[in-house]
C-alpha positions, -999 to +999 in steps of 0.1 A: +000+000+000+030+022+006+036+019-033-003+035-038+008+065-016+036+074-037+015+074-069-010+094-051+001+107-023-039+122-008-053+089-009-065+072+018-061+030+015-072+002+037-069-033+031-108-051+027-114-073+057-146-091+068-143-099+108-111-092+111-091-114+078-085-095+047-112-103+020-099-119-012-108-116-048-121-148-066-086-153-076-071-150-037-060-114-046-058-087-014-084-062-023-074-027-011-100+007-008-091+034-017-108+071-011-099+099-030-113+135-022-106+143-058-095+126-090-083+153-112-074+129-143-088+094-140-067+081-168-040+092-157-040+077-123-057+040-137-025+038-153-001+046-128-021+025-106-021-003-130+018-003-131+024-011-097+036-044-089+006-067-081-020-044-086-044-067-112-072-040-118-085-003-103-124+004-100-120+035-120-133+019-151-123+044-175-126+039-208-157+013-208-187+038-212-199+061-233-228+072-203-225+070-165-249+080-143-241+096-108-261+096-079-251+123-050-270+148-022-287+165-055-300+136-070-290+114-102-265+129-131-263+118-163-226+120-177-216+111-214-185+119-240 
């Protein structure tokens, strides 16, 4: 996880656990959360992400829609390219 703070150094990682073991991926990988207050360039940081040893995948997604919808305190957005 110490690799995830040097790519970005604002985000705050835990590893998954369910009472009190670390949760694995179908493939017995560590799953890590990770809260960012701010993701200026998703891309960007999917890639750096992506190249750190180990890491199989991010949640960021990007590149896979042409739509995303959002929901947050003012109700549902609709995003698309």
């Amino acid at each position: 996880m110490m690799k995830i703070a040097e790519v970005a150094p604002q985000v705050q990682a835990r590893l998954r656990q369910k009472d009190s073991e670390p949760v694995l991926s179908d493939n017995d990988h560590f799953i890590v959360d990770c809260s960012f207050k701010e993701i200026l360039n998703p891309r960007e940081l999917d890639a750096k992400l992506r190249h750190i040893p180990g890491v199989i995948g991010t949640g960021l997604f990007v590149g896979y829609a042409n739509v995303a919808y959002v929901a947050g305190e003012n109700g549902v957005e609709r995003f698309s390219r």
